[in-house]
C-alpha positions as CSV (number, residue, x, y, z in Angstrom):
1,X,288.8,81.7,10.1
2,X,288.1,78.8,8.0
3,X,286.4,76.2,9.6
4,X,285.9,73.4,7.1
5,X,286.6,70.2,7.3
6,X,288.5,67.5,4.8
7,X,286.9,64.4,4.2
8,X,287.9,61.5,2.1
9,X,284.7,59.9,-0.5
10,X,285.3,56.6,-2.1
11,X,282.8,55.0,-4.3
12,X,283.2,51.7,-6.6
13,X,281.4,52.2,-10.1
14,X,279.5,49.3,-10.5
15,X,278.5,50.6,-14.3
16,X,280.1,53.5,-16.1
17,X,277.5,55.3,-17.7
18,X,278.2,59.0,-19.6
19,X,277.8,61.6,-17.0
20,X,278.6,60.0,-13.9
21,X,281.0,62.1,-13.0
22,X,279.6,65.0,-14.0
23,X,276.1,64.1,-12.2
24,X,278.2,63.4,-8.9
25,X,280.1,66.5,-8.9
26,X,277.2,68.6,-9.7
27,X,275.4,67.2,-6.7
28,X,278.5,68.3,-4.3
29,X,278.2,72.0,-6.1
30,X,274.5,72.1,-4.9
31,X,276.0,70.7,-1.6
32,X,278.0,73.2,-1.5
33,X,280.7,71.0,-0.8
34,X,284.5,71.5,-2.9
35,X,286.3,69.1,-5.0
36,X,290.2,69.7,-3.1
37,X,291.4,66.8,-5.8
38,X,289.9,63.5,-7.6
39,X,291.4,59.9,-8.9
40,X,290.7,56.7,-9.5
41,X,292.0,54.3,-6.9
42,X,292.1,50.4,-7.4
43,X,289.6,48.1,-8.4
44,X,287.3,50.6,-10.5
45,X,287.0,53.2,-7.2
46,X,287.1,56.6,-7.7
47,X,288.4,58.6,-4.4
48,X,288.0,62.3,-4.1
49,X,289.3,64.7,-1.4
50,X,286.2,67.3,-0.3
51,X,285.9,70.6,1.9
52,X,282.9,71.1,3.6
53,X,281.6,73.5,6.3
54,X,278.7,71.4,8.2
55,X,278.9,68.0,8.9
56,X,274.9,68.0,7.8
57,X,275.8,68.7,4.4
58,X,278.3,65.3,4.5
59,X,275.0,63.2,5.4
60,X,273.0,64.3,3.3
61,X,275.4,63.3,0.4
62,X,275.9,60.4,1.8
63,X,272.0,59.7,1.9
64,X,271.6,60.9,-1.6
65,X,275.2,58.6,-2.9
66,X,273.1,55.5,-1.5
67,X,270.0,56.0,-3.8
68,X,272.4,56.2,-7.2
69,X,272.1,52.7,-8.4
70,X,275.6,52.8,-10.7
71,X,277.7,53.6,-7.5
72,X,278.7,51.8,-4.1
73,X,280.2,54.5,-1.4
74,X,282.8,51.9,0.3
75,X,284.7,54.6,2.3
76,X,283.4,58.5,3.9
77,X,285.5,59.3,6.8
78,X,288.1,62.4,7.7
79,X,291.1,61.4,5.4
80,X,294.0,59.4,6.7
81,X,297.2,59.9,5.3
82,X,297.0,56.4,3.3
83,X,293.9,58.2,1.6
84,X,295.8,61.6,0.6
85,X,298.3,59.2,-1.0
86,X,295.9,57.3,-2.8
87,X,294.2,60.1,-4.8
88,X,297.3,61.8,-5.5
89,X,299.0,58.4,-7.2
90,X,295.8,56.2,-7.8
91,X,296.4,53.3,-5.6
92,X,296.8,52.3,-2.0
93,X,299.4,51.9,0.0
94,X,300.0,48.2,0.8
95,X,300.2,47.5,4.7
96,X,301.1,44.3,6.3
97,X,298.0,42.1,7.7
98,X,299.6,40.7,10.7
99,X,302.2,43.8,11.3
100,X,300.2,47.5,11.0
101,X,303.3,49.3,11.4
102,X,305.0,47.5,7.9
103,X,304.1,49.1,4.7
104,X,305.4,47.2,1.5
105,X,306.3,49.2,-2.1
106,X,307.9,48.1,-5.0
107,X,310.4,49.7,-7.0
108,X,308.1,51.2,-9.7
109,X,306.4,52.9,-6.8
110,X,309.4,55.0,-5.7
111,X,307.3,58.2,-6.0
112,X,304.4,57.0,-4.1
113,X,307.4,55.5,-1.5
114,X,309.1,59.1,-1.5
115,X,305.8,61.4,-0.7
116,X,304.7,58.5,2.3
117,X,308.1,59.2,4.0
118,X,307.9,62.9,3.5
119,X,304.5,62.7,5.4
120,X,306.2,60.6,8.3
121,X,309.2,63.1,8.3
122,X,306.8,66.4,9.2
123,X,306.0,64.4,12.4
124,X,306.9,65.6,15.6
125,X,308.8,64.3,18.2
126,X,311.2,61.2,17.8
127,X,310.4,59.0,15.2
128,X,311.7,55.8,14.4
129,X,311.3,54.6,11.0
130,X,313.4,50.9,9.8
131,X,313.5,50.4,6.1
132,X,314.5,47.0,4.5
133,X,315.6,45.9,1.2
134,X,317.9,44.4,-0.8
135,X,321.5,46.5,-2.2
136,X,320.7,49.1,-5.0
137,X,316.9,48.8,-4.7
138,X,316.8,53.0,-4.1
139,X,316.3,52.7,-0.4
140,X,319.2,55.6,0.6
141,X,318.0,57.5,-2.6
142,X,314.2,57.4,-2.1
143,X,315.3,58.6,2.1
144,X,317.1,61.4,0.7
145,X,314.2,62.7,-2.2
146,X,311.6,62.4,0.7
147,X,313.9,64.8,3.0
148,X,313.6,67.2,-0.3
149,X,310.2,66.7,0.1
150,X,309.8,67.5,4.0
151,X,312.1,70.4,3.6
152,X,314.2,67.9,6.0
153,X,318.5,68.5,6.0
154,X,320.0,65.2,6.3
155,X,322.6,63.7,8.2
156,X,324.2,60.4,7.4
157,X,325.4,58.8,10.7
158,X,326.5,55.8,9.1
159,X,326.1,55.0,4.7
160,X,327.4,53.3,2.0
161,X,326.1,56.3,-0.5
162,X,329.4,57.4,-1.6
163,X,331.9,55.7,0.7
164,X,331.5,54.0,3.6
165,X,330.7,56.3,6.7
166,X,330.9,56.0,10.3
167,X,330.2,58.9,12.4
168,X,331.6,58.9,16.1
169,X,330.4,62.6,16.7
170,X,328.1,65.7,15.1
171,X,328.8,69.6,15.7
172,X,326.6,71.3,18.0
173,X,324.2,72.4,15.5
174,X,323.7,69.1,14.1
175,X,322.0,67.6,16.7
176,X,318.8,69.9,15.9
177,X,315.2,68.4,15.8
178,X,314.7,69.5,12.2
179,X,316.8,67.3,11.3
180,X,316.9,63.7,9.4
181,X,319.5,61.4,10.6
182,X,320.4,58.2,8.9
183,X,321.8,54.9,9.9
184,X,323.1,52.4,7.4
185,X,322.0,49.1,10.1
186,X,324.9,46.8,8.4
187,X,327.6,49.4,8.6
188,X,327.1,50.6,11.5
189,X,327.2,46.7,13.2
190,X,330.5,45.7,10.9
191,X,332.2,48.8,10.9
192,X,331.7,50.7,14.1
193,X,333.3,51.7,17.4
194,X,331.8,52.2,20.5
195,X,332.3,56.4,20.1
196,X,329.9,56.0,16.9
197,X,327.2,53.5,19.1
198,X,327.8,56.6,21.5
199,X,326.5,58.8,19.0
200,X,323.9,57.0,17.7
201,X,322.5,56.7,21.2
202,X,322.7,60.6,21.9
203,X,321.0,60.8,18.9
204,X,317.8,58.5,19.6
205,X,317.2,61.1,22.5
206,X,317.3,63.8,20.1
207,X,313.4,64.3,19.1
208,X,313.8,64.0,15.8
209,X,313.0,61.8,13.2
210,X,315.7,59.2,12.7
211,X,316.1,56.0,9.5
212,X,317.9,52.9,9.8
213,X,318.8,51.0,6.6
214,X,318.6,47.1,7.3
215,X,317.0,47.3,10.5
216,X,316.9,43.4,11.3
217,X,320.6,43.7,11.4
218,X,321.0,47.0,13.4
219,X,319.0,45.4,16.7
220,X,321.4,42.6,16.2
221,X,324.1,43.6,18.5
222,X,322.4,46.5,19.9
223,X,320.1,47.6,22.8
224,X,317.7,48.5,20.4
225,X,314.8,45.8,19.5
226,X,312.4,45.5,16.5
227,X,309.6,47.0,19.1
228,X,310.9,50.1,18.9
229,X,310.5,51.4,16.0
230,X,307.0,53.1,14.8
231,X,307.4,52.2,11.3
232,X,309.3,49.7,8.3
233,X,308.8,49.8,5.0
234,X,310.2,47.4,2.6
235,X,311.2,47.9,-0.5
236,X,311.7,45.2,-3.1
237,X,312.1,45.4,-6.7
238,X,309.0,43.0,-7.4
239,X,306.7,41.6,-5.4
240,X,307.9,38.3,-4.8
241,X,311.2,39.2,-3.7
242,X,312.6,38.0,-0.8
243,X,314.7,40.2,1.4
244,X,317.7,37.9,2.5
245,X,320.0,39.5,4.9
246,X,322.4,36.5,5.1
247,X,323.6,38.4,1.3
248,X,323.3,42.2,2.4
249,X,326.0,40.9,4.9
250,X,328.9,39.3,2.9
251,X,332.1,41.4,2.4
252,X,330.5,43.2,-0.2
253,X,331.6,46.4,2.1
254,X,335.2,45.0,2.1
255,X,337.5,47.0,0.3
256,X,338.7,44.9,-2.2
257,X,335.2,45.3,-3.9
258,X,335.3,48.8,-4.4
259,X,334.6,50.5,-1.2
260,X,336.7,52.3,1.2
261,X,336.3,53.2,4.8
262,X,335.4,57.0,5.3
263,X,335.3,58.1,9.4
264,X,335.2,60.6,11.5
């Protein structure tokens, strides 16, 4: 049985000298603590993902790290899934300051945005997760890649991906746990009838994970509230844009604009 433990190491460089590196990971080998995966994060941190079997070994790197006048350890702790992330793209996940539960990406961090939601996919149980953005951002495409991802199937209760969908009931086997089930928050408020609002509420008891688009406007006219969700994420394509619902609602969804109604 293996009985190691992962831990996350993050150090600042205060001064790159030749070798560093090399000197560090040398001193894990006599440590005998493994390398699982290294990167630099932001602001001239390196992060690295180690393996070791006694938590003795783990201090006495750490009381060695603090003698080694080029370096700063700012983070050693069992890694969090923000961490994971962080080596394997080089940069932190952006969280909200007054809301924990918000995580914020831009567009050019679709990949980073794609192996997060894989991660919050593998979770058991019911999940809620509400994702905002503006129209053709790559919300619906990025919810799809990370079901790839999470070895997920997906089921669009309600979506504007093709045509315009609406859902008022699934097949036996569809209401399985493993599955992903999305909800377009705008169609589903505009285009809806109370048979689909009577799926979608057999499907919140499913423990599963479940993703509304435009989740602002979903709790609009339902019994559902911003409270319960466990996660959003917004995606914008810069970082100064503002996510105005007032536009994601006007009758771009009518018919005459290219869209037709698809239900059943």
């Amino acid at each position: 049985m293996d009985d190691r433990k992962d831990w996350y190491l993050e150090y600042e460089i205060k001064y790159n000298r030749p070798g560093l590196l090399g000197d560090i990971s040398s001193l894990l080998g006599m440590l005998s603590i493994n390398i699982i995966m290294i990167n630099g994060v932001e602001d001239h941190r390196r992060g690295m993902l180690l393996l070791s079997k006694d938590d003795r070994q783990i201090e006495r790197l750490i009381s060695i790290l603090n003698t080694m006048d080029p370096i700063r350890v700012t983070k050693i702790r069992r890694p969090k899934l923000r961490d994971k992330l962080a080596v394997m793209h080089g940069r932190y996940i952006k969280s909200d300051s007054d809301d924990k539960k918000t995580f914020r990406f831009v567009r050019d961090e679709l990949g980073l945005l794609v192996d997060f939601m894989a991660e919050l996919y593998k979770k058991e149980g019911h999940v809620l997760i509400g994702i905002r953005g503006m129209p053709r951002v790559g919300k619906t495409e990025s919810i799809v890649a990370a079901s790839v991802c999470a070895n997920k199937r997906w089921l669009f209760l309600s979506s504007t991906l093709l045509k315009q969908t609406v859902r008022s009931q699934l097949i036996k086997d569809e209401y399985s746990a493993d599955n992903l089930f999305i909800i377009d928050g705008v169609v589903s408020m505009k285009r809806s009838t109370e048979k689909h609002w009577q799926l979608i509420r057999e499907v919140m008891s499913v423990p599963a994970v479940k993703v509304v688009e435009h989740p602002d406007v979903f709790v609009q006219q339902s019994e559902y509230s911003l409270d319960d969700f466990d996660y959003f994420i917004e995606l914008r394509n810069s970082v100064d844009e503002e996510i105005k619902y007032e536009k994601i609602q006007r009758p771009q969804f009518d018919e005459q604009d290219g869209f037709s109604m698809f239900d059943f």
